[in-house]
C-alpha positions as CSV (number, residue, x, y, z in Angstrom):
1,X,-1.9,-19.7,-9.0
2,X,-2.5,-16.0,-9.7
3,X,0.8,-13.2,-9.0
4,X,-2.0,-11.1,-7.8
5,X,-2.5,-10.6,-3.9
6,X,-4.6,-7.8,-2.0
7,X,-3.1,-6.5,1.3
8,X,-5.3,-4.2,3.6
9,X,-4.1,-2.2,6.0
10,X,-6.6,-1.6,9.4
11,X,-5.9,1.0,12.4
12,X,-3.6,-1.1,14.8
13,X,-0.4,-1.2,15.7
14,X,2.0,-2.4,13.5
15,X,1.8,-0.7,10.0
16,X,5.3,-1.6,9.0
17,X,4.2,-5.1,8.6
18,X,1.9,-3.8,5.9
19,X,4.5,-2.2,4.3
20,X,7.4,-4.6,4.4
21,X,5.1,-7.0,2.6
22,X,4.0,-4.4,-0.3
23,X,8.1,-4.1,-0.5
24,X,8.7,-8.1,-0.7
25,X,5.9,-8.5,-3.0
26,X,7.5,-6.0,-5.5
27,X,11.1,-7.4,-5.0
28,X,9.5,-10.6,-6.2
29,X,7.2,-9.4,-9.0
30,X,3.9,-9.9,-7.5
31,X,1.3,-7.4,-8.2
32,X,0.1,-6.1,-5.2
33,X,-3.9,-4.5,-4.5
34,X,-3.5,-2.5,-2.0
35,X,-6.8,-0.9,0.8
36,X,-6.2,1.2,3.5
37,X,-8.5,2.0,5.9
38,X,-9.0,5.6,7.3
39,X,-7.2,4.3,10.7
40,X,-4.1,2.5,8.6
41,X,-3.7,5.8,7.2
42,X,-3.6,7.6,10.4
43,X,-1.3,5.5,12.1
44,X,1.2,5.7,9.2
45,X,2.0,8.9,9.6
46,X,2.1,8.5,13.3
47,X,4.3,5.2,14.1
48,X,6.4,5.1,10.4
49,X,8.7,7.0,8.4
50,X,6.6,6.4,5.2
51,X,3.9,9.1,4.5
52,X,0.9,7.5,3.0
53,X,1.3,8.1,-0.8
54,X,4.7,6.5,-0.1
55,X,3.0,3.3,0.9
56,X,0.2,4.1,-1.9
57,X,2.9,3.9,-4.2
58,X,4.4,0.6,-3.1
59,X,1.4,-1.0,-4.9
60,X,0.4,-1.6,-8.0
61,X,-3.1,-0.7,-7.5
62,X,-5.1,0.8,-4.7
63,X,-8.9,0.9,-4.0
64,X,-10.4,3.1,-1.4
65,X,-11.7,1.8,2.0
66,X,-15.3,2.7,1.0
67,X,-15.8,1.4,-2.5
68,X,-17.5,-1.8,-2.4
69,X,-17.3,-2.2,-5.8
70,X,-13.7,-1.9,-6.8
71,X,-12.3,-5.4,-8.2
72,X,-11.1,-7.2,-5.1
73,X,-15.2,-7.4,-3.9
74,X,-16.1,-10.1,-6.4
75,X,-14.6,-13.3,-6.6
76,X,-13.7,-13.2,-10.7
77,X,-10.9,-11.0,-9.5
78,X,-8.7,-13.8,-9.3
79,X,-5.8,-13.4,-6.3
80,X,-3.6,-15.9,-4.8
81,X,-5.4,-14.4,-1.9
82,X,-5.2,-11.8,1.1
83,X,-3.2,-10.8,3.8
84,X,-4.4,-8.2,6.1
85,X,-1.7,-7.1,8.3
86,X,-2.0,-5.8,10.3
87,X,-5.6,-6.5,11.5
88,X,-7.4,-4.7,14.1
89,X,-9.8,-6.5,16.8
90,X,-12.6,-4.7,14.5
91,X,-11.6,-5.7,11.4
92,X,-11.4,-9.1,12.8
93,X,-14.5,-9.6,14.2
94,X,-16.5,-8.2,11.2
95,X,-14.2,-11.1,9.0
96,X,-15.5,-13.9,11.8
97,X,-19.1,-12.8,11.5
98,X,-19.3,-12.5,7.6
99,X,-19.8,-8.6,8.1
100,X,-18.5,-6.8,5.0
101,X,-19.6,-2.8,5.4
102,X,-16.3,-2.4,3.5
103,X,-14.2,-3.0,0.9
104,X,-11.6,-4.7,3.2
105,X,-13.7,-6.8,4.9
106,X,-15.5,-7.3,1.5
107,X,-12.4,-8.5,0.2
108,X,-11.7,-11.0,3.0
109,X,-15.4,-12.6,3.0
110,X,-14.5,-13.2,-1.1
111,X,-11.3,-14.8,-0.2
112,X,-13.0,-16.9,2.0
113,X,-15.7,-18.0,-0.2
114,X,-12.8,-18.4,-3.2
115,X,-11.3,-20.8,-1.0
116,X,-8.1,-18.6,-1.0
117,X,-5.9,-18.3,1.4
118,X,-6.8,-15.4,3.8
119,X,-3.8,-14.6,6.6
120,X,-4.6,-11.6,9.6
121,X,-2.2,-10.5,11.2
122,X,-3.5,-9.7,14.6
123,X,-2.1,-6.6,16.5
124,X,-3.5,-6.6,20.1
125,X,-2.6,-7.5,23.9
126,X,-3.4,-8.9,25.8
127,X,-6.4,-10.8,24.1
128,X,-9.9,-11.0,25.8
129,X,-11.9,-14.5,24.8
130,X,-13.7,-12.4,22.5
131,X,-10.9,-11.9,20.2
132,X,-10.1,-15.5,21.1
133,X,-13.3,-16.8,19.9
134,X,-13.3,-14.5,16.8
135,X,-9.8,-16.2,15.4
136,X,-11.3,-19.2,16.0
137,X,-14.6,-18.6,14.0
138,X,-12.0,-17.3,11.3
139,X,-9.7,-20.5,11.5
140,X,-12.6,-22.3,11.5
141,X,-13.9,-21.2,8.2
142,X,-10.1,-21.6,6.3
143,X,-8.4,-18.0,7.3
144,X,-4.7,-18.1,9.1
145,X,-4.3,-15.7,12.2
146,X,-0.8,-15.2,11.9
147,X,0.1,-13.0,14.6
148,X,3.0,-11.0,14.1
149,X,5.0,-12.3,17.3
150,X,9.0,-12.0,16.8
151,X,11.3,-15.5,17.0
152,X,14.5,-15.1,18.5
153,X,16.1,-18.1,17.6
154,X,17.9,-16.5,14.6
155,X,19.3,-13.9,17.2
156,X,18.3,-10.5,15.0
157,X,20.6,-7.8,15.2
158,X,17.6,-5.3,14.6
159,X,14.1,-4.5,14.7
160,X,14.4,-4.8,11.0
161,X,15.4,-8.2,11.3
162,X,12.4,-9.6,13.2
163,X,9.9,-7.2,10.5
164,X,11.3,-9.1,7.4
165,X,11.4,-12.8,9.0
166,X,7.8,-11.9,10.0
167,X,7.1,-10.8,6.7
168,X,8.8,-13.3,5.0
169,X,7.4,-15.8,7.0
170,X,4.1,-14.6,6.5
171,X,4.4,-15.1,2.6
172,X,5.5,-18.5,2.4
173,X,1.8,-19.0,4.0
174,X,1.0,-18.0,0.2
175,X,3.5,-20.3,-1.0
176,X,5.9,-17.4,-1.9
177,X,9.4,-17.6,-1.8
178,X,11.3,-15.1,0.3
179,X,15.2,-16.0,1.2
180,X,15.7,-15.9,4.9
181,X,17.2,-18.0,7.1
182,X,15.0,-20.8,8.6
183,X,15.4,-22.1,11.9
184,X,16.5,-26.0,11.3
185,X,16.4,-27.7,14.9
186,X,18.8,-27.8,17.4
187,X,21.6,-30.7,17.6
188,X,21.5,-32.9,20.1
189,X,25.0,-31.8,21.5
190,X,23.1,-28.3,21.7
191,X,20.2,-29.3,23.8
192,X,20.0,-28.7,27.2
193,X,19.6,-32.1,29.4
C-alpha cells in the first residue's frame, strides 16, 4: 500500500479535523497531498488558530483548488487514498454525481475509480434527504461517510480529546495505526438490567 494519502479541505464547519489529520499523518511518516478549497481557506482563519500557510505547511505537498492537472487527478498517482474532511453538502453531492469541476472532487472521482478507499467527513445538521441520498450514492459506489460525530464513552476531558479520537478513528479506515484508546465493551456487572 502506498504512504501517500491526499486530504482536501471544503468550506464547512469543522476545519480542525483537516488539520489534526495532516498532524497524525506526519507524526507517523505518511506523506500527505494536501487541496484546499477557497471556502477551507476562509474558514481557517475564521473558526482556528492556524493561519493557512500554517496548515499549507503541515503537508508535504499542496495543489491548488483549480488545477485539474496536478498529480492527485490521474490515477498513476498512486495513494492509499483520500480523506476529505471535512466535506461540505457541495463537495458531496458533486462526489455522488461523478461531477469533478475541480481538483478535489477530481481527486475523489480517481479514488473511486482506483478502487481506494475514499472517507468524507460530512459537516452539516440537520440533514435533508438530499444529502441522505447523496451519501448513499457515494456508499454505494465504495466511498465511507464518516461523519465526524464525538463518542463519549472514553469520557474526554477536552474538545481535543474528541478531535484526535475522531481523527484517529478516521485513519484506521486507511488501515493506519494511531494509539488511542478503543472502547472494548462493557462487562456484564456494568450493564444496566
Amino acid at each position: 500500500m502506498s504512504q501517500r494519502i491526499i486530504v482536501a479541505l471544503t468550506g464547512a464547519t469543522g476545519q480542525i479535523y483537516g488539520i489534526r489529520l495532516l498532524e497524525l499523518l506526519a507524526e507517523l511518516e505518511y506523506e500527505s497531498h494536501l487541496i484546499l478549497s477557497r471556502a477551507a481557506k476562509l474558514n481557517i482563519k475564521q473558526e482556528s488558530e492556524y493561519s493557512v500557510e500554517a496548515v499549507q505547511a503541515l503537508a508535504d505537498a499542496e495543489y491548488g483548488y483549480k488545477d485539474v492537472a496536478a498529480p492527485p487527478s490521474s490515477g498513476s498517482f498512486e495513494t492509499a487514498g483520500m480523506v476529505i474532511a471535512p466535506c461540505s453538502m457541495k463537495t458531496l453531492s458533486n462526489v455522488a454525481h461523478g461531477s469533478s469541476g475541480n481538483l478535489i472532487t477530481r481527486a475523489a472521482d480517481v479514488t473511486l475509480k482506483e478502487r481506494r478507499t475514499l472517507v468524507l467527513m460530512p459537516r452539516e445538521k440537520p440533514l435533508n434527504k438530499i444529502h441522505l441520498k447523496n451519501m448513499l450514492e457515494v456508499t454505494d459506489v465504495g466511498g465511507i461517510i464518516n461523519p465526524p460525530f464525538p463518542s463519549f464513552y472514553n469520557n474526554p476531558d477536552s474538545i481535543d480529546d474528541i478531535i484526535d479520537r475522531t481523527a484517529a478513528r478516521t485513519l484506521s479506515l486507511f488501515d493506519i495505526d494511531v494509539d488511542f484508546e478503543e472502547w472494548s465493551g462493557m462487562s456484564a456487572e456494568e450493564a444496566p438490567e
